[in-house]
PyMOL CGO cylinders between C-alpha atoms (Angstrom):
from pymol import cmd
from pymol.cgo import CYLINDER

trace = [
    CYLINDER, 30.50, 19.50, -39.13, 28.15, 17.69, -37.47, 0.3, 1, 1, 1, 1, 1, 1,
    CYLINDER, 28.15, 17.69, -37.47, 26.33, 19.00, -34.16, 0.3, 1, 1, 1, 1, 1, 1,
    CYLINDER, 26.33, 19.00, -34.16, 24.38, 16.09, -32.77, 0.3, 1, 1, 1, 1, 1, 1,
    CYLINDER, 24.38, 16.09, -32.77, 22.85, 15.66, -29.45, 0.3, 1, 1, 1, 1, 1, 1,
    CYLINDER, 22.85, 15.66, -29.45, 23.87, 11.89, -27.85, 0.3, 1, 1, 1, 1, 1, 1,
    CYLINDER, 23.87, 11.89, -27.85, 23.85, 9.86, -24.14, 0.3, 1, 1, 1, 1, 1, 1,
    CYLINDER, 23.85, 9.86, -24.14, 27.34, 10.47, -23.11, 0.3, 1, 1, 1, 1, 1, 1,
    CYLINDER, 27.34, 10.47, -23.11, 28.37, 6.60, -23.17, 0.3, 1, 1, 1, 1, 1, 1,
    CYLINDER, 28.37, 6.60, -23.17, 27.20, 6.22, -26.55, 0.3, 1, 1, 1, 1, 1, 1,
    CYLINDER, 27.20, 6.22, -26.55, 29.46, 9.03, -28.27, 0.3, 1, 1, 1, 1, 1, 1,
    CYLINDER, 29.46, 9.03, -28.27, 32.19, 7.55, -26.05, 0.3, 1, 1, 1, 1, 1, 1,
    CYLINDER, 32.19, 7.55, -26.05, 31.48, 4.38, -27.66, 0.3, 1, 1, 1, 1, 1, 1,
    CYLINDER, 31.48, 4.38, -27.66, 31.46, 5.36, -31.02, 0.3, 1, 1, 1, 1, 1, 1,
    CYLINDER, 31.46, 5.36, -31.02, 34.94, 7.31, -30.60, 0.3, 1, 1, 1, 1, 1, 1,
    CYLINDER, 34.94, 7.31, -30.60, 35.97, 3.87, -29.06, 0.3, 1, 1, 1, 1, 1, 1,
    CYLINDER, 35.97, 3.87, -29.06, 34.75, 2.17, -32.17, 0.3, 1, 1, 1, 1, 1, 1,
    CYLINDER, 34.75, 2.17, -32.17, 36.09, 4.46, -34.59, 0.3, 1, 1, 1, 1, 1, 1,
    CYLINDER, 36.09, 4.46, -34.59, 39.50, 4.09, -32.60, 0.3, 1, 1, 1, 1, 1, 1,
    CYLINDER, 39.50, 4.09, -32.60, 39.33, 0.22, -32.80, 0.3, 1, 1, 1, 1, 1, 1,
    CYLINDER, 39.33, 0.22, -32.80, 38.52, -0.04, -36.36, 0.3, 1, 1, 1, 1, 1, 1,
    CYLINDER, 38.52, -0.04, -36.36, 41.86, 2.98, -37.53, 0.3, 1, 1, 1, 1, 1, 1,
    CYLINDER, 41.86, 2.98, -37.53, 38.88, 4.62, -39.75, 0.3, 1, 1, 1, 1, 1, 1,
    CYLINDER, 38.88, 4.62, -39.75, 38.36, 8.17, -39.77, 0.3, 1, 1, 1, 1, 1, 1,
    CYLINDER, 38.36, 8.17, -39.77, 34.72, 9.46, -39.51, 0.3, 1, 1, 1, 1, 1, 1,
    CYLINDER, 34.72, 9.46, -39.51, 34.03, 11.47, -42.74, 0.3, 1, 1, 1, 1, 1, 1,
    CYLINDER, 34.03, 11.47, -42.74, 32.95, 14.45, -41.04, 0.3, 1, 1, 1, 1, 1, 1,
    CYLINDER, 32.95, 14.45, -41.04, 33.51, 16.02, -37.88, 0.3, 1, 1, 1, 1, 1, 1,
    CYLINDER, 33.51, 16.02, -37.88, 30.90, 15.31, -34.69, 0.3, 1, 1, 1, 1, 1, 1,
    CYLINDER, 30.90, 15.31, -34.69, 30.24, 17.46, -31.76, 0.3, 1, 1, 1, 1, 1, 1,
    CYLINDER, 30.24, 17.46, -31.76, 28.27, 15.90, -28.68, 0.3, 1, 1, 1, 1, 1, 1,
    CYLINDER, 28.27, 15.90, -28.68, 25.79, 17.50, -26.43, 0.3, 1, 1, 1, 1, 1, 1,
    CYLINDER, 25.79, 17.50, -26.43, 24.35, 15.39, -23.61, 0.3, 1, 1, 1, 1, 1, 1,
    CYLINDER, 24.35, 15.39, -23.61, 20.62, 17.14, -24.02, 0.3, 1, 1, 1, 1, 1, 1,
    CYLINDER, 20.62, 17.14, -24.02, 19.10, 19.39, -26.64, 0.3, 1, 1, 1, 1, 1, 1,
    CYLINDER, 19.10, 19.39, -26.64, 18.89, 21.91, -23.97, 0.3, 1, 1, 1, 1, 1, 1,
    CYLINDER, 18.89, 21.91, -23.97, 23.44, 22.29, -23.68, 0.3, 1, 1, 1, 1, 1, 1,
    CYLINDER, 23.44, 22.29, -23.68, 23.07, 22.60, -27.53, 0.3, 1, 1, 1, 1, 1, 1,
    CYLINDER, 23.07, 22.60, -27.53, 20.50, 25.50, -27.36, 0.3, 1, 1, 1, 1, 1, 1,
    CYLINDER, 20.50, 25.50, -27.36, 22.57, 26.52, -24.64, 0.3, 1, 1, 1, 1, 1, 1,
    CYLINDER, 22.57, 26.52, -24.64, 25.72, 26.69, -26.52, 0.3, 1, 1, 1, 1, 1, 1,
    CYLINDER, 25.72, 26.69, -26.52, 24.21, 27.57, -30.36, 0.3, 1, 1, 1, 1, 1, 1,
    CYLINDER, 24.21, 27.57, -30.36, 22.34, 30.47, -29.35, 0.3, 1, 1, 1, 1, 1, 1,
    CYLINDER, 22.34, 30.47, -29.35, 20.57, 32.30, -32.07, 0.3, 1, 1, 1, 1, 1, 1,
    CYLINDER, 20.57, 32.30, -32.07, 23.63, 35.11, -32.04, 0.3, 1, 1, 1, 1, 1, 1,
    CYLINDER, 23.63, 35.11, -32.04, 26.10, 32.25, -32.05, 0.3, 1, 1, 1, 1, 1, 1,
    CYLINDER, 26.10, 32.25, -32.05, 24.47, 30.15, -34.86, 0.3, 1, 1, 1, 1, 1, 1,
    CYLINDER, 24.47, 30.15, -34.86, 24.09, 33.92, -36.96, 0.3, 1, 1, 1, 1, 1, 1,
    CYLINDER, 24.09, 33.92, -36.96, 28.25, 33.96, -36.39, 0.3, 1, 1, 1, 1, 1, 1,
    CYLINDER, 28.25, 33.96, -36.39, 28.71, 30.50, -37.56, 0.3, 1, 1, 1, 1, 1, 1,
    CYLINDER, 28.71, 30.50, -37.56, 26.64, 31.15, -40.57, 0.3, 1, 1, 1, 1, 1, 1,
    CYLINDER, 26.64, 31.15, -40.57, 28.90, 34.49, -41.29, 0.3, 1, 1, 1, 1, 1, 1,
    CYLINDER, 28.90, 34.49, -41.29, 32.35, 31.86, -40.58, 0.3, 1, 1, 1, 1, 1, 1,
    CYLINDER, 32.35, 31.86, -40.58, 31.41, 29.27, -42.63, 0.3, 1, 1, 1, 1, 1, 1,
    CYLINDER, 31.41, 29.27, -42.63, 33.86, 28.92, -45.41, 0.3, 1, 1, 1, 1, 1, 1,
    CYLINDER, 33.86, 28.92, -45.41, 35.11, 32.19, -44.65, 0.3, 1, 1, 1, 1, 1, 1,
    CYLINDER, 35.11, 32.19, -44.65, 38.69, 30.75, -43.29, 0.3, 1, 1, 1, 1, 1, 1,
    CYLINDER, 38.69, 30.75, -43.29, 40.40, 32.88, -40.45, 0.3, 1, 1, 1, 1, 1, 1,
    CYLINDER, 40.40, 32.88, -40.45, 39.10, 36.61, -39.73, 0.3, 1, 1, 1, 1, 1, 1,
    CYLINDER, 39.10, 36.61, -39.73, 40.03, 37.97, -36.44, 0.3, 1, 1, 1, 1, 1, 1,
    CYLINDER, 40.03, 37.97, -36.44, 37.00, 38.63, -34.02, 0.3, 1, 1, 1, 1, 1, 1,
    CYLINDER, 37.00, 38.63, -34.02, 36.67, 42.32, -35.28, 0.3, 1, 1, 1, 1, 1, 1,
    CYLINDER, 36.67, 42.32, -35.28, 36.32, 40.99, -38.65, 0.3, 1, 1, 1, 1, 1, 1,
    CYLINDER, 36.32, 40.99, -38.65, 33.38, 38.73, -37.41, 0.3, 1, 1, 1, 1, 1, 1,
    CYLINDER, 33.38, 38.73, -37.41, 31.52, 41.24, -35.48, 0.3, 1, 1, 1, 1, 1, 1,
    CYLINDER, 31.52, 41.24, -35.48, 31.09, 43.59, -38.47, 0.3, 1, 1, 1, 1, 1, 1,
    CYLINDER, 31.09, 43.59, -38.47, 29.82, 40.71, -40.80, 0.3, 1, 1, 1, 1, 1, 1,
    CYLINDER, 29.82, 40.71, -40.80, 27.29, 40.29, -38.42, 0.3, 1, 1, 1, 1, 1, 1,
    CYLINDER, 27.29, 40.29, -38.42, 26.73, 44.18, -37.51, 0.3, 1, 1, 1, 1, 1, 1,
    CYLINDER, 26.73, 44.18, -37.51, 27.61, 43.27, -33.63, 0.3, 1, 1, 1, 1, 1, 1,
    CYLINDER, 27.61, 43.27, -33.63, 29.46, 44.83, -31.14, 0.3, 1, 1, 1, 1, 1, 1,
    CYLINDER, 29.46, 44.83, -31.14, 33.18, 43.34, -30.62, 0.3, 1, 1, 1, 1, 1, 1,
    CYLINDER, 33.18, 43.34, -30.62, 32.38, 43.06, -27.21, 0.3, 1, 1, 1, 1, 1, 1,
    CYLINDER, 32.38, 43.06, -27.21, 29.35, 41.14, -27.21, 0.3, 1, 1, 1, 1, 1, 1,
    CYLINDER, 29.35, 41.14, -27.21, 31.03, 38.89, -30.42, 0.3, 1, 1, 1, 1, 1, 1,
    CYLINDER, 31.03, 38.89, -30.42, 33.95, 38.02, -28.25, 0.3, 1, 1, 1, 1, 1, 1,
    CYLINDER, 33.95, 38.02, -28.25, 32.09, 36.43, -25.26, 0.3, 1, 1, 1, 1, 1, 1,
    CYLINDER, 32.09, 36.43, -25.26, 30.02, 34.25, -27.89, 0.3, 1, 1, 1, 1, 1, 1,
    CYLINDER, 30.02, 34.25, -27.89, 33.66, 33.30, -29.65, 0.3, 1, 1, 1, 1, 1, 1,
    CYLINDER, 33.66, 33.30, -29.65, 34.86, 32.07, -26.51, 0.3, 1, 1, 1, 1, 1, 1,
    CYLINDER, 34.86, 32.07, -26.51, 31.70, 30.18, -25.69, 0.3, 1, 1, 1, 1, 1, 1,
    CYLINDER, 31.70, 30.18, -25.69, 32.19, 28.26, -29.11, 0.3, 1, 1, 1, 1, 1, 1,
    CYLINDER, 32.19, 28.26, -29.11, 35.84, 28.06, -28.84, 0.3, 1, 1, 1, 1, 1, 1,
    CYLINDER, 35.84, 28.06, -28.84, 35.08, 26.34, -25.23, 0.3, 1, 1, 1, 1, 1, 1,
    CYLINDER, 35.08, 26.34, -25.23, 32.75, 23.88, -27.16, 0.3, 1, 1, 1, 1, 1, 1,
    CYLINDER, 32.75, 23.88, -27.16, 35.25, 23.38, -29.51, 0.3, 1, 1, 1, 1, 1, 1,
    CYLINDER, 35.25, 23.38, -29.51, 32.79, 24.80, -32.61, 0.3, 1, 1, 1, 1, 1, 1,
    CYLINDER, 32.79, 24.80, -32.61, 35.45, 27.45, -33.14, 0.3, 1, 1, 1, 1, 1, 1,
    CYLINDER, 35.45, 27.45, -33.14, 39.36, 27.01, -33.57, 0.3, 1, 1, 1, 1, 1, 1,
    CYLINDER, 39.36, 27.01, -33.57, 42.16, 29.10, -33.32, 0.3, 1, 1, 1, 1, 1, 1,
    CYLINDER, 42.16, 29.10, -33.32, 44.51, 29.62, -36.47, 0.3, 1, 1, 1, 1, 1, 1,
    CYLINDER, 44.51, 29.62, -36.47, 48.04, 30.85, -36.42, 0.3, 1, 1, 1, 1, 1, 1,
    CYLINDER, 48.04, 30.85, -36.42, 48.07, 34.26, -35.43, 0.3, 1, 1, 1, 1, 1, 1,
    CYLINDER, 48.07, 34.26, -35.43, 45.17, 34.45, -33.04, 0.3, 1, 1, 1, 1, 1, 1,
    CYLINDER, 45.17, 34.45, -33.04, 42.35, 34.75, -35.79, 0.3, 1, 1, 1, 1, 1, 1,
    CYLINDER, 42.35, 34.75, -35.79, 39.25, 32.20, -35.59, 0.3, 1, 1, 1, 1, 1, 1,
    CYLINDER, 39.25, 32.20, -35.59, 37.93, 29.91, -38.02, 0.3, 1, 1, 1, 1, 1, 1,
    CYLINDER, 37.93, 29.91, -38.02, 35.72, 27.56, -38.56, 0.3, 1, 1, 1, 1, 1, 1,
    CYLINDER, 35.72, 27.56, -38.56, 36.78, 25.23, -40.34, 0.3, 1, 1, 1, 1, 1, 1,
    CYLINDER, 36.78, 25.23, -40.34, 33.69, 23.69, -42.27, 0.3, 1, 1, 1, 1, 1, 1,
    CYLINDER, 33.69, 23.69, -42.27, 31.42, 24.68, -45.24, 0.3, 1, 1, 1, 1, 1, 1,
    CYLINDER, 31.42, 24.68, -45.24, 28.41, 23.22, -43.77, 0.3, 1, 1, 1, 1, 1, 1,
    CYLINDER, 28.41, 23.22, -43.77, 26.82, 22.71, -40.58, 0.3, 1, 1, 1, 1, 1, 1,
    CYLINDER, 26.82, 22.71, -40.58, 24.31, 19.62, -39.83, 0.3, 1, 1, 1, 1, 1, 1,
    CYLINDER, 24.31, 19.62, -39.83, 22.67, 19.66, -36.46, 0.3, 1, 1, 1, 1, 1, 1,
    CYLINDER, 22.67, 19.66, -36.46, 21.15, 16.66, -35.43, 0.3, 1, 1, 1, 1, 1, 1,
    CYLINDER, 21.15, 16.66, -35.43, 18.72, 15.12, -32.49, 0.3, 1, 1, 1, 1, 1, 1,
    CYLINDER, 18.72, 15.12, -32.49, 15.63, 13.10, -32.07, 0.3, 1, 1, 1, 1, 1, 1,
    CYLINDER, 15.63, 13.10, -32.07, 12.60, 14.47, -30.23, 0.3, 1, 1, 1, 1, 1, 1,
    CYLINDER, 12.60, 14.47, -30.23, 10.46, 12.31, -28.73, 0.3, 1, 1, 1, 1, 1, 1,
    CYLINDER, 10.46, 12.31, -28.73, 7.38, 11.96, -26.73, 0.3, 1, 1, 1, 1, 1, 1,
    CYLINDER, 7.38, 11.96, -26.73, 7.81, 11.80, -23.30, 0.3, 1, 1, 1, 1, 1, 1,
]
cmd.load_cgo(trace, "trace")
């Protein structure tokens, strides 16, 4: 899984490209539009859950809030935030997963 941060038009264009050309990208990418929306989304607590779901296949949210010693309460909201980004997925039953045994998170900095 690939986080990346990317002008809208151009990750349009590359979907448009890979859509064009039939071949599939070997990993799966995730657009935000500024570094800020990706802080925004993969907060510290949220990136701590991903690192607790990776490889871990589908636990229900309960599940997840004890590997990270969190309250369920608190764990949900940040679920549905990356469920909403589409970080997260649903499996059959209702438990969560992500789906991916590594995370990449990419963007440039520059000078302004």
């Amino acid at each position: 899984m690939i986080l990346e941060v990317r002008e809208p038009g151009e990750a349009l264009a590359g979907f448009a490209r890979a859509w064009r050309d039939g071949k599939a990208a070997r990993s799966a990418r995730i657009s935000f539009a500024s570094p800020e929306l990706l802080w925004k989304v993969l907060t510290a607590k949220r990136w701590e859950l991903l690192k607790a779901l990776c490889g871990a296949g589908p636990v229900s949210i309960r599940e997840a809030a004890r590997r990270v010693h969190r309250d369920v309460k608190a764990v949900h909201g940040d679920v549905t935030a990356l469920l909403n980004s589409g970080v997260l997925e649903r499996a059959e039953g209702g438990a969560i997963v992500f789906p991916y045994e590594a995370v990449k998170v990419e963007f440039t900095l520059q000078a302004a």
